[in-house]
C-alpha positions in Angstrom: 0.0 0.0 0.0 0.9 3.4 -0.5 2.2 5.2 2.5 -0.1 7.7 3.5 2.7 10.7 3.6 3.3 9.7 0.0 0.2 10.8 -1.2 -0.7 14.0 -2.2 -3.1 16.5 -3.5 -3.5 15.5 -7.4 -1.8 11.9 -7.3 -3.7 9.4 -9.4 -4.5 6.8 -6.9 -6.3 3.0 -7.6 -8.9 2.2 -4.9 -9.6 -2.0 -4.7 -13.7 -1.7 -5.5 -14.1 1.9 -7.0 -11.0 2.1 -9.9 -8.7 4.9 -10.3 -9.2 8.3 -9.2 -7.3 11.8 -8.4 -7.1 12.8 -5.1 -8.2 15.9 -4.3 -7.5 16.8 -0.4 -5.9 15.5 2.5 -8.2 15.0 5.2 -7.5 13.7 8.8 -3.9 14.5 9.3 -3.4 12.0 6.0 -5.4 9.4 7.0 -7.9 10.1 4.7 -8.3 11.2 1.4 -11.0 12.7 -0.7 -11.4 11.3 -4.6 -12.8 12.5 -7.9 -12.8 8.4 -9.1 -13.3 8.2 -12.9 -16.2 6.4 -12.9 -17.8 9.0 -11.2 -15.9 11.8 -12.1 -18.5 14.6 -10.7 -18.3 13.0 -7.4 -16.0 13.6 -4.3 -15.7 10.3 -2.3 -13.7 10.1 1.2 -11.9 7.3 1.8 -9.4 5.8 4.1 -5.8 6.2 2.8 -4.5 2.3 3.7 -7.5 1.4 1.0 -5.8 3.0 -2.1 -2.4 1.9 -4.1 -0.7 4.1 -6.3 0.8 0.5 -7.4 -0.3 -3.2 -8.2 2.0 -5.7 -7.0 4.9 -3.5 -7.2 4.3 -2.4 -10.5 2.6 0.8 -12.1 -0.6 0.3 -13.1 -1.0 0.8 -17.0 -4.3 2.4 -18.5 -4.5 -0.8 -20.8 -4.2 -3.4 -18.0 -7.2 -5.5 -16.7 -7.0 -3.0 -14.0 -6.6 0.4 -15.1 -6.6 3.6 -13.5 -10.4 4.7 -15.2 -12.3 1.0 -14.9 -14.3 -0.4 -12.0 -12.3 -3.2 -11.1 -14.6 -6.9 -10.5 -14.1 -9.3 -7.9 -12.5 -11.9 -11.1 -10.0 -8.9 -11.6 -8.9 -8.8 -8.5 -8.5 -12.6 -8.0 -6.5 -12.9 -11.6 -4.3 -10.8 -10.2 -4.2 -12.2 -6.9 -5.7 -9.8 -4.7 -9.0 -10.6 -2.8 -11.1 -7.4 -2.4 -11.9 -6.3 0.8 -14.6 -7.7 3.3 -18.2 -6.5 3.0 -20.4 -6.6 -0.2 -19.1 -6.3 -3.3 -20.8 -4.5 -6.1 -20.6 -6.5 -9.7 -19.2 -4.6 -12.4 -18.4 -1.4 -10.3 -20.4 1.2 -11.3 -23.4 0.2 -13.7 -22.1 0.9 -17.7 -24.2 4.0 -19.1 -25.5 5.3 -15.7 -22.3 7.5 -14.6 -24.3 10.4 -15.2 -27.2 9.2 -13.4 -27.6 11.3 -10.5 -29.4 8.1 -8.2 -26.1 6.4 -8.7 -23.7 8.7 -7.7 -25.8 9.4 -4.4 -25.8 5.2 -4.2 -21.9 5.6 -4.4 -21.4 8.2 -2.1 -23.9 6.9 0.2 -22.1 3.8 0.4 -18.9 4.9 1.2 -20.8 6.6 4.0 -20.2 10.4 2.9 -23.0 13.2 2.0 -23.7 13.0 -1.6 -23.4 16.4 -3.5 -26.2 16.3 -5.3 -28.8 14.4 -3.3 -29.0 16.0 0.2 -32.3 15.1 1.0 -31.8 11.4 0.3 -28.9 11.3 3.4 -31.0 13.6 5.8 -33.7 12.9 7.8 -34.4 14.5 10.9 -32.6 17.5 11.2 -34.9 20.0 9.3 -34.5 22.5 12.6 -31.0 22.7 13.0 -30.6 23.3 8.6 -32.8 26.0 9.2 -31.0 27.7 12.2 -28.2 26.9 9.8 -29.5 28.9 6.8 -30.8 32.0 9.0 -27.0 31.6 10.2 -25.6 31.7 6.3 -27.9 34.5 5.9 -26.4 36.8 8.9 -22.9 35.3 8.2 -23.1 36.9 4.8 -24.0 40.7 6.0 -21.8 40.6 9.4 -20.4 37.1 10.6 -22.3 34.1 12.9 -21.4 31.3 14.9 -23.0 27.8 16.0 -22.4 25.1 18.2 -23.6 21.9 18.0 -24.0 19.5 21.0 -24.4 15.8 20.5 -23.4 12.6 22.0 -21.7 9.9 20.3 -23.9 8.7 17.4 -25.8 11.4 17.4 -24.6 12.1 14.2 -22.8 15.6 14.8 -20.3 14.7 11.8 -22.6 14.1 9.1 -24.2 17.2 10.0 -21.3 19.2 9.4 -21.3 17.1 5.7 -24.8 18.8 5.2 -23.9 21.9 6.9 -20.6 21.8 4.1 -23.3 21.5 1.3 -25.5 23.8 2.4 -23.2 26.2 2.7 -21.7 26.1 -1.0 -24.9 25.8 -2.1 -25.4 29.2 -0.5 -22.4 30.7 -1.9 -19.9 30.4 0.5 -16.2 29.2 0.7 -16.3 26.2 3.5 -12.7 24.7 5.1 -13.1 21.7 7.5 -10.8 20.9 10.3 -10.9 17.8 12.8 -9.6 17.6 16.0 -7.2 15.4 17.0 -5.2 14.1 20.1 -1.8 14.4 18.0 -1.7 17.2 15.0 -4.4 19.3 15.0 -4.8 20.3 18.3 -7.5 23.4 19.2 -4.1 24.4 21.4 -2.2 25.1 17.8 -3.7 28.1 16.0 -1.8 27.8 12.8 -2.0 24.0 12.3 -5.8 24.8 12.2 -5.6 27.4 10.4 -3.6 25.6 7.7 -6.6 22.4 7.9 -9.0 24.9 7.5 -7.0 26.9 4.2 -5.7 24.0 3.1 -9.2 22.1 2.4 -11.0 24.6 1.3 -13.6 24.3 -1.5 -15.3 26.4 -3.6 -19.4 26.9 -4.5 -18.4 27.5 -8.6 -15.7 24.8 -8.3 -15.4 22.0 -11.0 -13.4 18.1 -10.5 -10.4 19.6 -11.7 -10.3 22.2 -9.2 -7.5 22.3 -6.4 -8.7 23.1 -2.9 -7.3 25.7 -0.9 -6.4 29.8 -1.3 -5.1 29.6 -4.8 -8.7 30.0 -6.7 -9.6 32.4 -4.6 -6.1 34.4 -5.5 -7.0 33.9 -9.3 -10.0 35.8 -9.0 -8.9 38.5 -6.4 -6.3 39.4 -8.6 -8.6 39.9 -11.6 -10.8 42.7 -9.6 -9.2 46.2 -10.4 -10.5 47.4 -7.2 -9.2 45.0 -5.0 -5.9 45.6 -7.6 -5.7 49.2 -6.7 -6.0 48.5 -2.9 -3.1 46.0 -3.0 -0.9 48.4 -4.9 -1.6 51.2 -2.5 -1.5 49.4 0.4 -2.9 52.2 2.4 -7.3 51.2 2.6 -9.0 48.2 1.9 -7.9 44.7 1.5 -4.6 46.6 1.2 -3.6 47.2 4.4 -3.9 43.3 5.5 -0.1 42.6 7.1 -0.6 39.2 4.8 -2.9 39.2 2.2 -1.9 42.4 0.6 1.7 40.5 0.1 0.0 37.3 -0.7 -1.9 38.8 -3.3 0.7 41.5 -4.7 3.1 38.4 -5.2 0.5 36.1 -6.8 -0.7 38.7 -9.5 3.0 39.3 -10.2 3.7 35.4 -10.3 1.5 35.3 -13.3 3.9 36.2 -15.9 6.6 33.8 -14.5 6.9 30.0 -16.0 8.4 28.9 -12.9 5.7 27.3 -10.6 8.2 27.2 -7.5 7.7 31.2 -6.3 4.5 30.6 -7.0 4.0 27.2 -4.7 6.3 28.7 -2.2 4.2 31.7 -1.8 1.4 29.9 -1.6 2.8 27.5 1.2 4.2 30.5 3.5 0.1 31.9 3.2 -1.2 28.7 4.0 0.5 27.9 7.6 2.6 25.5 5.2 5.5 27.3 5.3 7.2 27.8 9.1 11.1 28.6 7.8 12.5 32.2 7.9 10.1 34.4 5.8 13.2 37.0 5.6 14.7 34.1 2.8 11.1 34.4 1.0 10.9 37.8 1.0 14.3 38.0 -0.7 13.5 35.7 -3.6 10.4 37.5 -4.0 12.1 40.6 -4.2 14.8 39.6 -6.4 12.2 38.4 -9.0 10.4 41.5 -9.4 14.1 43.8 -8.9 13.8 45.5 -12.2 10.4 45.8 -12.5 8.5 49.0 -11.9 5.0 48.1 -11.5 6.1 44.8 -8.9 9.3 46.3 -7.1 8.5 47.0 -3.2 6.3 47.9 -1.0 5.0 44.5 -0.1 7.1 42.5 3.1 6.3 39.1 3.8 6.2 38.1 7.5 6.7 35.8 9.3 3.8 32.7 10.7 4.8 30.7 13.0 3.7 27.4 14.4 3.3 29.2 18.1 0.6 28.5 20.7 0.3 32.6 21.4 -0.4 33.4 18.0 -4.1 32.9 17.8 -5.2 36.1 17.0 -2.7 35.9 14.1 -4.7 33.5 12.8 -8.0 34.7 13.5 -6.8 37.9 11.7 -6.1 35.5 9.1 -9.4 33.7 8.3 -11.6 37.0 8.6 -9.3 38.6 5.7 -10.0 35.6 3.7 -13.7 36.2 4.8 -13.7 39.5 3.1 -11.7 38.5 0.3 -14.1 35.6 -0.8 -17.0 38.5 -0.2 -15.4 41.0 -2.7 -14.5 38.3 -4.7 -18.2 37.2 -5.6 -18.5 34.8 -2.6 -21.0 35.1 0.4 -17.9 34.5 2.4 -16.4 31.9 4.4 -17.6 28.8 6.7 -15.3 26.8 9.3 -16.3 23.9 10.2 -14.3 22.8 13.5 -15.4 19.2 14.3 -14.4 17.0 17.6 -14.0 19.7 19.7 -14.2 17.6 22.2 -10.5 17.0 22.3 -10.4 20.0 24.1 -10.5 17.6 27.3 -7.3 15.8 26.0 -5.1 18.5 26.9 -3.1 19.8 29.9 -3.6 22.8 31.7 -1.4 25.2 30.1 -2.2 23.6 26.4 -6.2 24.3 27.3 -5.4 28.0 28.3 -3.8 28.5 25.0 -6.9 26.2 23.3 -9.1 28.6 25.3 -7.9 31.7 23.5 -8.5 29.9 20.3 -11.6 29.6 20.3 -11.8 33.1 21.4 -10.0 34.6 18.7 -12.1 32.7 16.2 -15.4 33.4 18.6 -14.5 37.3 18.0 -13.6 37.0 14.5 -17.2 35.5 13.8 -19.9 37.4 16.0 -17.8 40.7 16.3 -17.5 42.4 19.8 -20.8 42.7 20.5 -21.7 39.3 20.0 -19.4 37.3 22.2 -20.2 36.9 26.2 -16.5 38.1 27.1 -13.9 41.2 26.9 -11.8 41.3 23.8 -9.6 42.8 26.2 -8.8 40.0 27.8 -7.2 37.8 24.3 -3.6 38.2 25.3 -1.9 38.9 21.9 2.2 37.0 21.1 4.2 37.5 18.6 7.1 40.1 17.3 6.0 44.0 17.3 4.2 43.6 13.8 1.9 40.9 14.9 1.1 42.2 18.6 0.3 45.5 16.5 -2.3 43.3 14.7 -6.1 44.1 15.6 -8.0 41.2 17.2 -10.3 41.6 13.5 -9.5 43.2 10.1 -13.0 44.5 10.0 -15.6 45.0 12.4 -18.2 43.4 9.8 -16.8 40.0 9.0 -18.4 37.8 6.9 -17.1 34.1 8.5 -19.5 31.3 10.3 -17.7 29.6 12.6 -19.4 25.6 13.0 -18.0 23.7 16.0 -19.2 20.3 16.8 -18.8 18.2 20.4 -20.0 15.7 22.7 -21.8 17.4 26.0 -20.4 17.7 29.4 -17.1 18.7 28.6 -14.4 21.1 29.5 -14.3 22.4 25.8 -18.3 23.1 26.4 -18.2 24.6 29.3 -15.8 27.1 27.7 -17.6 27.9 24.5 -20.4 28.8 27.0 -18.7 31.3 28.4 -17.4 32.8 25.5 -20.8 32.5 22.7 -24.4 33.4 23.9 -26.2 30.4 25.2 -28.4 30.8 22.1 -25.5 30.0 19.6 -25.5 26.4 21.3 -27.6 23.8 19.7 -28.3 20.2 21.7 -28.6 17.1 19.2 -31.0 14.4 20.2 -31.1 11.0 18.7 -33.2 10.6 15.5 -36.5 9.0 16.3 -37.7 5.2 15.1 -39.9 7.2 12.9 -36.7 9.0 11.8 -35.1 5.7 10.6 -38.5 5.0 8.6 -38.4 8.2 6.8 -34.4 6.8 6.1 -35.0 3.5 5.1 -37.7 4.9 2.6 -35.6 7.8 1.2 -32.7 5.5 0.6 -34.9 2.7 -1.1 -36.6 5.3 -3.5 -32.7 6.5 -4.6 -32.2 2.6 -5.3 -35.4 2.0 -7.4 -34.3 5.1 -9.8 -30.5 4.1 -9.9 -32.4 0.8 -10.7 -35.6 0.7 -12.2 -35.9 -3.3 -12.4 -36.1 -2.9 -8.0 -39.8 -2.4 -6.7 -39.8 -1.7 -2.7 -42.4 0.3 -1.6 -43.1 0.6 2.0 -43.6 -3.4 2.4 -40.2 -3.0 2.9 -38.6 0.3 4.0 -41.1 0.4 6.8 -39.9 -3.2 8.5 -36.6 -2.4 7.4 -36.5 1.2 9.7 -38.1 -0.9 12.1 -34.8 -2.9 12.3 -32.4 -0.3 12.0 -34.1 1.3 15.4 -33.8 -1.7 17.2 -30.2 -2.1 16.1 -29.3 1.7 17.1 -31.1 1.7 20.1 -29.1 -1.6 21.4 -25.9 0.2 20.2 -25.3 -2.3 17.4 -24.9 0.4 14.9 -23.4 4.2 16.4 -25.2 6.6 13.9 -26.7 7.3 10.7 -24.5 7.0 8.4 -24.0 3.4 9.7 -27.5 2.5 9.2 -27.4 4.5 5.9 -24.8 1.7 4.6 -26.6 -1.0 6.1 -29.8 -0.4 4.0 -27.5 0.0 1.1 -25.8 -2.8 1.9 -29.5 -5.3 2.4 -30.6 -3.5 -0.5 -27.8 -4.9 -2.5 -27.9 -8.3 -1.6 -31.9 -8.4 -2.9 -30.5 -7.1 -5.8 -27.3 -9.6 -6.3 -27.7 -12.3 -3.9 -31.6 -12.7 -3.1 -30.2 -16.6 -1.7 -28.0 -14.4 1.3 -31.1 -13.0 2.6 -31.2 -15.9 5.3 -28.0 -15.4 6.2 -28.8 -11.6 6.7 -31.7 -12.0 8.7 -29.8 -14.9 11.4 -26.7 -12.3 11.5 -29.7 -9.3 12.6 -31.5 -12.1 14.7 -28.2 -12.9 16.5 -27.3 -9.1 17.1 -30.8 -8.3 18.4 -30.4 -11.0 20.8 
């Protein structure tokens, strides 16, 4: 298998049941990776790095081999060439020939590698018409002057796949959306600029298309195409122009786009996106020394530094509500961060949760604005050189970021988001109700009979069939949703391929119910 730090944005990648693919983003510190696959090349699937090879059996994989990089791959394929495919159900043929374009079967595919399909919300949501609502009235205030939410759910609950539909509703709405995840090793709440750099680094875009990169470069491309925002950078003394970063970001990037070398370009791009943590003095010297001779280019435009430091949130914070404004004058609504686990707030010591603490403070402020936060602004404690404690806690008063943050209850990490958000920002999940699970069952089996019309359900079915994926949530057999999303999937397929397995799935069910 490929190792996971190989592995990079744009690397064509061979996954054992879905084919070949392009990898898009990096999510999860690596450990996951999200796929345009040819067969469904309109489609972003997440799935878990260890599944994917960039390499059969030690040997590239050739377009015109039995298994090439654009053709579902069969279960005979894969024995030929001596590889079993993986445990669970395996779909004949891949995808169906002639229906790639069939939008029932690429919410079947997405659904069954358990992620929110793009174009089939509905199909993948059931009980949470309250909290999209409070989400879209959120959108709505986000786009004149900034908001912020916080969802509460315990485990299964299903706080994740909310933030999938929150993700969706959100470009659908017009908005730039970067994710990051929590975790007990990387990307800690305790490190301002490695969430930063999740959150920049995976961002995606409402107008993007499968061959577009995540992250700030789109964004650049059309900045730097607005002779307002042009003007402002040149100036440098109103506007997006007087951002310590962004006016250098975006002076360097339109002046890049004369020059065949990519390298500037990627290096400059890095350093803005919390990739780069080296001296920026060398950066700002080979900027410089490309643009020497030029008049229109030459000065005027210092790179600092960003630094991996635990003081620096307001750095950071700075950061994302410049980009907020940027993706507004650029044509966006503006920008959504979605901040899920929070939870691992708990994980850390005392001095790391102090620093976490100021965090989500800093992002807190940058989203509701002084007057919307329960706390002081005078009481962030700003680090950094003279240039960065010189930054103000926002770029602008009226910001135009939603900040999403998702945890279990009755944690440290909630009891601190109380303090600092009104108590009407937070938002308690409850478990979906059996009639819920009806309403799933049915919604999935109606995708299935249009992605194939030969299958007849009707609620003879999908209503005994939500009946059993209650009873198997409620006796913790299955932890959410999305779980019992793949398991109707999964029974569905087997009526469709293997009516004789039926048995077999009805003693496994019978044995799990006790």
């Amino acid at each position: 298998m490929t190792a996971k730090s190989e592995i990079a944005a744009g690397d064509r990648i061979v996954h054992p049941e879905l084919g070949g693919g392009v990898v898009r983003r990096l999510r999860r510190g690596g450990r996951a990776l999200l796929v345009n696959f040819d067969s469904n090349p309109r489609l972003l699937l997440e799935v878990n790095t260890r599944e994917v090879n960039s390499e059969f059996q030690g040997a590239p994989i050739q377009s015109g081999s039995d298994i090439s990089a654009g053709a579902p791959v069969s279960p005979e394929t894969l024995k030929k060439a001596g590889k079993e495919p993986r445990s669970g159900l395996f779909r004949r043929g891949g995808v169906r020939a002639g229906r790639a374009s069939d939008q029932a079967a690429r919410t079947l595919e997405a659904l069954r590698l358990g992620v929110v399909p793009h174009g089939d919300l509905r199909a993948s949501s059931v009980g949470r018409d309250p909290e999209l609502e409070l989400v879209r009235s959120d959108l709505d205030q986000a786009a004149k002057s900034g908001a912020a939410r916080v969802f509460l759910g315990d485990y299964g609950a299903g706080k994740t796949h909310l933030l999938e539909l929150i993700e969706r509703e959100a470009l659908h709405a017009g908005f730039l959306v970067g994710r990051a995840t929590f975790d007990a090793e990387y990307i800690m709440p305790s490190h301002p600029m490695r969430v930063y750099r999740e959150v920049v680094s995976s961002l995606i875009y409402p107008d993007s298309d499968a061959s577009t990169q995540p992250g700030l470069a789109p964004l650049f491309r059309k900045a730097v195409q607005d002779e307002k925002i042009g003007a402002e950078v040149r100036e440098g003394r109103r506007g997006l122009g007087t951002h310590l970063y962004l006016r250098p970001a975006l002076h360097y990037f339109k002046a890049l786009e004369g020059v065949d070398d990519p390298v500037p370009r990627d290096l400059l791009l890095d350093w803005i996106s919390g990739q780069r943590s080296e001296d920026n003095v060398e950066l700002d010297a080979v900027m410089r020394a490309l643009f020497r001779s030029s008049k229109t280019f030459r000065g005027g435009a210092r790179i600092y530094s960003l630094k991996d430091f635990q003081p620096w949130a307001h750095v950071y914070s700075y950061l994302l509500g410049g980009i907020s404004v940027l993706a507004r004058r650029s044509g966006y609504r503006g920008l959504v961060v979605l901040l899920d686990e929070a939870e691992n707030f708990d994980l850390l010591g005392t001095a790391a949760r102090a620093f976490a603490e100021t965090v989500f403070s800093c992002l807190a402020l940058a989203a509701l604005g002084p007057d919307g936060v329960t706390f002081d602004e005078k009481e962030i404690r700003k680090g950094g050189f003279s240039p960065q404690r010189r930054l103000p806690l926002m770029f602008r008063r009226r910001q135009h970021l939603y900040l999403v943050s998702a945890m279990t209850p009755s944690t440290t990490g909630e009891a601190v988001l109380r303090r600092l958000i009104p108590d009407e920002r937070m938002t308690e999940l409850g478990y979906l109700s059996q009639e819920s699970y009806h309403e799933l069952s049915k919604r999935v089996a109606a995708v299935f009979e249009t992605a194939y019309p030969e299958m007849a359900f009707g609620e003879k079915l999908s209503r005994p069939l939500g009946d059993v994926l209650w009873s198997l949530m409620k006796n913790n057999h299955i932890d959410n949703p999305r779980e019992a999303t793949k398991l109707t999937i999964e029974f569905l397929d087997l009526i469709r391929l293997r009516s004789d397995a039926l048995s077999t799935f009805f003693a496994d069910v019978k044995e799990k119910l006790g």
